[in-house]
N, C-alpha and C positions, 0 to 999 in steps of 0.2 A: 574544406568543410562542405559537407553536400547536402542540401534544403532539398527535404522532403515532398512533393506535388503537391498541390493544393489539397487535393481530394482525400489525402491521407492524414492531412496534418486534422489535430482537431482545431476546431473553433474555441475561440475563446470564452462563447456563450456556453457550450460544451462544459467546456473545461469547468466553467463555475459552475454548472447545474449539477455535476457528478461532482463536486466539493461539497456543495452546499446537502446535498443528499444525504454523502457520508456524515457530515455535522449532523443533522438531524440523527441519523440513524444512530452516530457515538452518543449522542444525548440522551436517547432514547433506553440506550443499553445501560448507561448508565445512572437514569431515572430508576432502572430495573433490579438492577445489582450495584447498590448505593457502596460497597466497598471496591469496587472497578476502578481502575485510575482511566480517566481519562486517555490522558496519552497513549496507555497499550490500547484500549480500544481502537484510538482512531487509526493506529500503525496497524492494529491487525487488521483494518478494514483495507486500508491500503492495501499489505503485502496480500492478501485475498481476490484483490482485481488482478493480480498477475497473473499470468499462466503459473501452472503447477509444475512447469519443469523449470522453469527460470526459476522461483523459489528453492527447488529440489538443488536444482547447483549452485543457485548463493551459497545452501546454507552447507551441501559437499566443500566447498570450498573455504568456509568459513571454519570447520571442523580439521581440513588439513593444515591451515593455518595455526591453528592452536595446537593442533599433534606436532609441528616443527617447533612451534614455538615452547614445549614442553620440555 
């Protein structure tokens, strides 16, 4: 197992501050668009801080998974 540098890892204060952000924001959208499930919001807020090609091949690979599985 290889532990990341200090300087890369986030902080823990970090961590909650972009938690507690995204809550608000799911809240928010959903204040907005009162038929919005919670849940997809706050996943799609998630899968949105990721880079766009790590999404792009989750979801490549999500796709050939179900074309074998067919």
């Amino acid at each position: 197992m290889t532990i990341a540098p200090k300087a890369t890892r986030p902080e823990a204060a970090d961590v909650t501050a972009l938690a507690l952000a995204r809550l608000e924001r799911a809240r928010a959208i959903c204040d907005a668009e009162p038929e919005a499930s919670f849940e997809s919001v706050w996943h799609a807020l998630i899968l949105l801080e990721e880079p766009p090609l790590d999404r792009l091949n989750r979801s490549l690979i999500r796709e050939r998974t179900a074309a074998v599985q067919r």
